[in-house]
N, C-alpha and C positions, 0 to 999 in steps of 0.2 A: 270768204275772208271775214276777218273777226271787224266791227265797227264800235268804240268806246268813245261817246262825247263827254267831256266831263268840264263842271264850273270850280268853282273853288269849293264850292260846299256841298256840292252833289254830284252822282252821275246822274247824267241825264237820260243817257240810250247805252244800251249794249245787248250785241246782237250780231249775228251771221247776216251777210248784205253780199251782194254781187257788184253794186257799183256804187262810189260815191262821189259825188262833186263836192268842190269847195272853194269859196272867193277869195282865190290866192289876190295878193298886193299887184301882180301884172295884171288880172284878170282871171275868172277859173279854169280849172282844169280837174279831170276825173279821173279817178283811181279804178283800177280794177285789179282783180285778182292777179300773184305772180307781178305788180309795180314793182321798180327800184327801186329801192331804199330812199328814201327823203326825208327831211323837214323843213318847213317853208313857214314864214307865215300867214296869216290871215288875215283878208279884208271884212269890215261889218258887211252882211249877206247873206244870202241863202245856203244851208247844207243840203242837197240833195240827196236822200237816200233810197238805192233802190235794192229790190229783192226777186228772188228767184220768181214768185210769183207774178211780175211784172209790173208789182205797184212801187208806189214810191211814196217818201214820206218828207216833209221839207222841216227843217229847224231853221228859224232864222240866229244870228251870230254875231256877237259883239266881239268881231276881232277874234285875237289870238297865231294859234300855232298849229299845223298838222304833224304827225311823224308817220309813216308808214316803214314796218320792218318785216319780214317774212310773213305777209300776209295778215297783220297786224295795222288796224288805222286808229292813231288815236288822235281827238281833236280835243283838245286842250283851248278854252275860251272863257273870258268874264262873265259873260251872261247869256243863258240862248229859251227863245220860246219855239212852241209848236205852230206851227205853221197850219 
């Protein structure tokens, strides 16, 4: 599945991912290939991102919004660094 992080004035990450977590407002929860359709928004917190090769890569996140649509994730957020 496709992963796009983006701030207002940049993208940040884009890239093929197998899973991503993200610090929904209840707490998080992870996406994987073939998710429901959603959008939710976001707690300041960790993005986890991981890949086929069994690594992962964290972005931390000031807030915002996830969408996922046919294997499309995009996180939409005010500010995020590398973890």
């Amino acid at each position: 599945m496709n992963l796009e992080i983006l701030t207002p004035d940049k993208k940040v990450f884009s890239g093929e991912v197998v899973s991503v977590t993200v610090p929904g407002i209840a707490g998080s929860f992870q996406i994987l290939e073939n998710h429901a359709a959603i959008i939710s928004t976001l707690d300041d917190g960790p993005v986890k991102v991981g890949f086929a090769d069994k690594s992962i890569q964290v972005f931390e996140i000031q807030g915002g919004a996830v969408e996922v649509l046919k294997n499309k994730v995009t996180v939409l957020t005010k500010g995020v660094t590398e973890v």
